[in-house]
C-alpha positions as a Markdown table, in Angstrom:
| # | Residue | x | y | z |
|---|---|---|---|---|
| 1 | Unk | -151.8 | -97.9 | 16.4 |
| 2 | Unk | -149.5 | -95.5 | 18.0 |
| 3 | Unk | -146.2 | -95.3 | 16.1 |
| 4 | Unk | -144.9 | -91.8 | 17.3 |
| 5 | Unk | -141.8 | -92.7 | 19.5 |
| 6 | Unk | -142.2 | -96.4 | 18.9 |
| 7 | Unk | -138.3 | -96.4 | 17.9 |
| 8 | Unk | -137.6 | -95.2 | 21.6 |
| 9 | Unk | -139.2 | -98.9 | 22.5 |
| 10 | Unk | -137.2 | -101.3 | 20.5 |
| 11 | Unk | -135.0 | -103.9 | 22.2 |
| 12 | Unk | -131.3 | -102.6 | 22.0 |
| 13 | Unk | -130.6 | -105.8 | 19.0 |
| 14 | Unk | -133.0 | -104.1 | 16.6 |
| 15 | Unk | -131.9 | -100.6 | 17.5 |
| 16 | Unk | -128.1 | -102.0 | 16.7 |
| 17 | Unk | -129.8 | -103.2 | 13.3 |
| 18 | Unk | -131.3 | -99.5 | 11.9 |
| 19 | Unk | -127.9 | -97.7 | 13.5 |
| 20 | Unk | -126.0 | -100.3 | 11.1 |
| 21 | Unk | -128.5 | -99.8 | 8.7 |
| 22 | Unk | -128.4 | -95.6 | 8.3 |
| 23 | Unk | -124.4 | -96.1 | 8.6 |
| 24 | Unk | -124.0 | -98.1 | 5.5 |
| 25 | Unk | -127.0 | -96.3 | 3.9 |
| 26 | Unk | -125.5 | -92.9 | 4.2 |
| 27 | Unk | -122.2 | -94.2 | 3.0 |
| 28 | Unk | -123.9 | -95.4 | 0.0 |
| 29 | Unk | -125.1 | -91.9 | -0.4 |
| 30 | Unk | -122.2 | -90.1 | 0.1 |
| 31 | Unk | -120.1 | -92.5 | -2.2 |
| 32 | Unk | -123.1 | -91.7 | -5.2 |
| 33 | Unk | -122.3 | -87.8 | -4.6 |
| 34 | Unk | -118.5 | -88.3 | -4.2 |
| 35 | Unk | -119.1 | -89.7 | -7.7 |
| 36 | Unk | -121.3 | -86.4 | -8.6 |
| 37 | Unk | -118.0 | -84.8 | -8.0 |
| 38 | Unk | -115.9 | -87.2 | -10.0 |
| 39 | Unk | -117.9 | -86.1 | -12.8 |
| 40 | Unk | -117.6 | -82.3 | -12.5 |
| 41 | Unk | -121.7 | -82.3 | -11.9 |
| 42 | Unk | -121.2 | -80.4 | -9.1 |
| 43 | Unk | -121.2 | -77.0 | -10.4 |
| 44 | Unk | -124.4 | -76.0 | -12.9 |
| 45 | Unk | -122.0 | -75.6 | -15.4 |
| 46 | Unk | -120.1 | -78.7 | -15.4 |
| 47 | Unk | -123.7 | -80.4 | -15.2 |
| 48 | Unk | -124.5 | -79.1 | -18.4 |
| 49 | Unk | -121.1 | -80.4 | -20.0 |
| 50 | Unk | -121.6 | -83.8 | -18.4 |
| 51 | Unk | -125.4 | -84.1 | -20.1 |
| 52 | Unk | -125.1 | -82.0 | -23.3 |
| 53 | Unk | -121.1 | -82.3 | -24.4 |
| 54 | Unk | -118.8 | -79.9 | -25.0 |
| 55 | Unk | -117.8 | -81.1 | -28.5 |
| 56 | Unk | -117.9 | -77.6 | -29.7 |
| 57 | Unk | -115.3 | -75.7 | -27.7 |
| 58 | Unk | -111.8 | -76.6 | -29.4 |
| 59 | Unk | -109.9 | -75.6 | -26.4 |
| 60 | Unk | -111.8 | -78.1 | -23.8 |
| 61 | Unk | -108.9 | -80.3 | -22.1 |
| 62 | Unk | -111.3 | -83.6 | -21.9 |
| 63 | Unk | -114.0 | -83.9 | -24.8 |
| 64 | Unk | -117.3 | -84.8 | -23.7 |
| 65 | Unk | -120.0 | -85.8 | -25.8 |
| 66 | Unk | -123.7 | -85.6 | -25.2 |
| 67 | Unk | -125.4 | -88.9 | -23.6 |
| 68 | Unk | -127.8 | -90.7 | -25.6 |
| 69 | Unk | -131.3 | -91.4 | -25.5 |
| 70 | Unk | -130.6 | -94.8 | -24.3 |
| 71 | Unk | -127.6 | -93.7 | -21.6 |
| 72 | Unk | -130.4 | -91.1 | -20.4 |
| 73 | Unk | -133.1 | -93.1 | -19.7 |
| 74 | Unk | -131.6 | -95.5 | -18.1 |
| 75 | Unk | -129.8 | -92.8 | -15.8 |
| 76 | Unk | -132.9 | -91.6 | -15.2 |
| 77 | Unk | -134.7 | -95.0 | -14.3 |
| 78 | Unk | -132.4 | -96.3 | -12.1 |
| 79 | Unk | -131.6 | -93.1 | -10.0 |
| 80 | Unk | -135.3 | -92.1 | -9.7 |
| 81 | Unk | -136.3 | -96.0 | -8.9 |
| 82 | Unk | -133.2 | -96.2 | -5.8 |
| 83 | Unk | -133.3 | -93.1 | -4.6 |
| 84 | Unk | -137.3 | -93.4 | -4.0 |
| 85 | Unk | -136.4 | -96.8 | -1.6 |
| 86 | Unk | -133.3 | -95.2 | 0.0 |
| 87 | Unk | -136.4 | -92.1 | 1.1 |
| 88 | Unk | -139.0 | -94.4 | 1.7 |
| 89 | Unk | -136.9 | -96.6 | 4.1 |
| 90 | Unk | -135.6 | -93.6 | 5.7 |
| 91 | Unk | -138.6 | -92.2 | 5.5 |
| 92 | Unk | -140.4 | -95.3 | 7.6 |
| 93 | Unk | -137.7 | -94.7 | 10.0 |
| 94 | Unk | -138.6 | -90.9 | 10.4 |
| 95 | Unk | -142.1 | -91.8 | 11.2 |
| 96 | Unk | -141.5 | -94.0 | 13.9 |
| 97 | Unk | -139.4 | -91.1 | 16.0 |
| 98 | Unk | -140.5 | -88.9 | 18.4 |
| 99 | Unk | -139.8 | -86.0 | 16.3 |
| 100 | Unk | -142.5 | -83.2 | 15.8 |
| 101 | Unk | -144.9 | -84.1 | 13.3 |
| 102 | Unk | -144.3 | -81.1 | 11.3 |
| 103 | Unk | -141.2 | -82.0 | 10.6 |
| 104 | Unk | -141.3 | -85.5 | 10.3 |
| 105 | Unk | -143.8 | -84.6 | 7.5 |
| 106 | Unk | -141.3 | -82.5 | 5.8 |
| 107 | Unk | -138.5 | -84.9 | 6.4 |
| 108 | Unk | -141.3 | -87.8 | 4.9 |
| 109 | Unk | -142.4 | -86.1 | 1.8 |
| 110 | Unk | -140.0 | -83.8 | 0.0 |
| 111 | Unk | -137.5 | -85.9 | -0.9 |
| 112 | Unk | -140.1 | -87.1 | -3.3 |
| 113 | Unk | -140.6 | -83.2 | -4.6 |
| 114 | Unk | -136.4 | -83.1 | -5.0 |
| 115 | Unk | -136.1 | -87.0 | -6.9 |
| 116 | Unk | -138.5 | -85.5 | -9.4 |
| 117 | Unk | -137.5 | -82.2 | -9.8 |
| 118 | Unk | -133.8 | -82.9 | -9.7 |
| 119 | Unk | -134.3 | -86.2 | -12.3 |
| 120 | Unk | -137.2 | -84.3 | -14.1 |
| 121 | Unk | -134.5 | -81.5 | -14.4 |
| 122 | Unk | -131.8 | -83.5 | -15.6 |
| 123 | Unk | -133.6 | -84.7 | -18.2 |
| 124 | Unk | -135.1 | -81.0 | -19.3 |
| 125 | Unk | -131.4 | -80.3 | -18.9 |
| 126 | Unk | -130.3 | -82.8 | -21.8 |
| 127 | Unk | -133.1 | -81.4 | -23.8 |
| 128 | Unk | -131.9 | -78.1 | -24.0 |
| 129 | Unk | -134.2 | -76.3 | -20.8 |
| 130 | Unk | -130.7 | -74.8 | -19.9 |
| 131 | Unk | -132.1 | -73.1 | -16.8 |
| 132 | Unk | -133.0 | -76.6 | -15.3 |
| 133 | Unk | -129.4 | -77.1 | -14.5 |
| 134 | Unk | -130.3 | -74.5 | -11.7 |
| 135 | Unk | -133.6 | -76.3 | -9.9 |
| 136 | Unk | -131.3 | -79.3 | -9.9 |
| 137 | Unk | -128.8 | -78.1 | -8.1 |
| 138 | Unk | -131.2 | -76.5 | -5.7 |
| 139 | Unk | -133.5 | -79.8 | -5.5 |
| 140 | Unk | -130.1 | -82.0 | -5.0 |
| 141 | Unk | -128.5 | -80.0 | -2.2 |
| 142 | Unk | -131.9 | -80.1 | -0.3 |
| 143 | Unk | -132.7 | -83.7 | -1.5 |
| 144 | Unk | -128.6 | -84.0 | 0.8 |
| 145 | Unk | -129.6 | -81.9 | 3.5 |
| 146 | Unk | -132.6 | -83.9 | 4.4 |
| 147 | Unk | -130.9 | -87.1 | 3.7 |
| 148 | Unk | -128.5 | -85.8 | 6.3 |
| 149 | Unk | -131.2 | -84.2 | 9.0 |
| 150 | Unk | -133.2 | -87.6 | 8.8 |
| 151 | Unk | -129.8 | -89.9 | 9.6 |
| 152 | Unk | -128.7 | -87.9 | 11.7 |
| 153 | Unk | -132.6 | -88.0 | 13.4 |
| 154 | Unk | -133.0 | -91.4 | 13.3 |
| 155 | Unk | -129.2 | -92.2 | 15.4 |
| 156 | Unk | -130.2 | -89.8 | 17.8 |
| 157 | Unk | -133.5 | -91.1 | 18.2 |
| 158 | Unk | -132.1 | -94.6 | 18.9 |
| 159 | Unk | -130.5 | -93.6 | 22.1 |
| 160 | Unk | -133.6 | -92.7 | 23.9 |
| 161 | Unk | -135.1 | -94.7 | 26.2 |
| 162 | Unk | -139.2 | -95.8 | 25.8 |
């Protein structure tokens, strides 16, 4: 079965479909990292606040405490579990484009790399692997920028003709 280009071949109904689809898909995304922002865990430092606390520093303006066990895992759980379908869905789309395989291989397979080092991170993080705060920061932006590359991919893809 040849699947390389088969998005180029859809009837213009199903191409409306996965255009609506990546729309409200990536504004799902971008509302999650608007959120990221809401919580200062944009910045490696205010990531370590937001898991650890800052119950210590007297002259803090907002106290934070450190998330529990509980509050952690089930970060964890539900961010690894959502984000894998958001990539595997987008991923499915990637496959079916006309893009070079190279790429489409990248675009396929390393958000997988970033959800666990970026998750696996956070959680070293909240353990006290300070460092981590750094590989998730890395991991996350690229875990964005391929988010982004692979929309982006996919819409232009749908306006080629089979």
């Amino acid at each position: 079965m040849q699947i390389h280009g088969l998005i180029h071949t859809f009837p213009k109904y199903i191409k409306t479909f996965i255009a609506a689809f990546v729309l409200v898909l990536s504004v799902g995304y971008f509302t999650g990292l608007m959120f990221v922002n809401q919580t200062d865990s944009s910045s490696p430092d205010g990531m370590e606040i937001n898991y650890l606390g800052n119950e210590e520093n007297e002259e803090a303006e907002v106290m934070v405490f450190k998330k529990g066990e509980r509050e952690m895992l089930t970060i964890l759980h539900t961010h690894v579990l959502s984000i894998s379908f958001i990539f595997f869905l987008l991923g499915g789309l990637v496959a079916i484009t006309s893009l070079p395989a190279k790429l489409k291989s990248f675009l396929m397979v390393e958000p997988f790399i970033s959800i666990i080092l970026t998750f696996g991170g956070i959680y070293f993080l909240w353990n006290g692997v300070l460092w981590m705060k750094y590989i998730v920061m890395i991991s996350g932006i690229l875990m964005t920028l391929v988010f982004v590359v692979s929309a982006v991919a996919i819409l232009l893809q749908l306006s080629k003709k089979g």
